[in-house]
VMD Tcl script that draws the C-alpha trace (Angstrom):
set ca {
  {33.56 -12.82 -92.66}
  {34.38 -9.74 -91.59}
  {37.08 -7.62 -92.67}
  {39.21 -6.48 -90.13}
  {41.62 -3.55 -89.89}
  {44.87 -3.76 -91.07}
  {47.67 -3.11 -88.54}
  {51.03 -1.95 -89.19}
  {52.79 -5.00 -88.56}
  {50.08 -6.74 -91.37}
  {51.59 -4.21 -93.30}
  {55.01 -4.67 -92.40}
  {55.00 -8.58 -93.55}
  {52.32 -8.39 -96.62}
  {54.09 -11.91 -98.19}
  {52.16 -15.12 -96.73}
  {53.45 -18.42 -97.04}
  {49.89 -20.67 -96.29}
  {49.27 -24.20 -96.14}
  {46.21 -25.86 -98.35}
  {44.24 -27.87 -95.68}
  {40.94 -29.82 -96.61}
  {37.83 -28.28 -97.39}
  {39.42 -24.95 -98.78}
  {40.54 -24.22 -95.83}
  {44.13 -22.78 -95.55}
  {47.19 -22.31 -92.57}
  {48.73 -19.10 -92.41}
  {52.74 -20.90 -91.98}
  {54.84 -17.90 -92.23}
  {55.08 -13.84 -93.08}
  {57.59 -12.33 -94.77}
  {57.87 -8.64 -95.39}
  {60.43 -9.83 -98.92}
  {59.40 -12.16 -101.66}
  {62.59 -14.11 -101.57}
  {62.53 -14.31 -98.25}
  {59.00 -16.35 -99.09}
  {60.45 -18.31 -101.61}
  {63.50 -19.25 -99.82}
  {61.24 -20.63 -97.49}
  {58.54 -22.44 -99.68}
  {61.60 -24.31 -101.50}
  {63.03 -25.39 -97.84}
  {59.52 -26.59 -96.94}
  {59.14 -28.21 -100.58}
  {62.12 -29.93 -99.49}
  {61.19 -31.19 -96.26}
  {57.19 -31.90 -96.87}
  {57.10 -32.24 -100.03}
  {53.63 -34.16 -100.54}
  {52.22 -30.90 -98.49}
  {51.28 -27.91 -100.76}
  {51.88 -24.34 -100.13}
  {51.30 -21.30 -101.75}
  {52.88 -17.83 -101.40}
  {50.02 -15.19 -101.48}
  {50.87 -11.41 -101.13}
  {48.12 -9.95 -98.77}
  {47.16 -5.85 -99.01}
  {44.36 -4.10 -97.47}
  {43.03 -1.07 -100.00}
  {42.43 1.70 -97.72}
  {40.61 4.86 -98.89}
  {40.27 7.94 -96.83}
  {36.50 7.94 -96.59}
  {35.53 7.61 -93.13}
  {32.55 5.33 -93.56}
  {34.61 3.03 -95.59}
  {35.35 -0.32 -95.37}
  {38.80 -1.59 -95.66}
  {38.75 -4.11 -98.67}
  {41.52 -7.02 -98.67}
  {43.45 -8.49 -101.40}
  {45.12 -11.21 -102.12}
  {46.97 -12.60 -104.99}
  {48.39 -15.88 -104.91}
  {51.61 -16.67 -106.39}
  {52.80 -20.30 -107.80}
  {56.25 -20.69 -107.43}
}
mol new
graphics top color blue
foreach p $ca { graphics top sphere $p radius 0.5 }
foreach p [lrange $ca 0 end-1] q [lrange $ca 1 end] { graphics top cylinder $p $q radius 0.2 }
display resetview
């Protein structure tokens, strides 16, 4: 896969709120630019679906100022 450049609204909304699906896949459900705006969320959906899992996962891209660089994106996934 190939990386692809963060924009500002990616940056904006770093707090992702995804959706395990089968074969390690995942859903992208909702972005939040706040943490407890996420988990206000996740325990409404917990409530609703609650046989579904979700995961928060804060999203960053590491930018350096080297031209020929490569934008490299993190993630780190949060059980609430």
């Amino acid at each position: 896969m190939i990386p692809k450049q963060s924009t500002y609204r990616d940056r904006l909304q770093p707090w992702h709120l995804i959706r395990h699906l089968p074969n390690c896949q995942r859903l992208t459900v909702a972005r939040f630019a706040r943490r407890p705006d996420a988990e206000s969320y996740l325990k409404a959906l917990r409530h609703l679906m609650p046989a579904v899992p979700h995961t928060i996962v804060f999203v960053n891209a590491v930018s350096v100022l080297d031209e020929n660089s490569v934008s490299i994106p993190m993630q780190l996934s949060i059980e609430v």
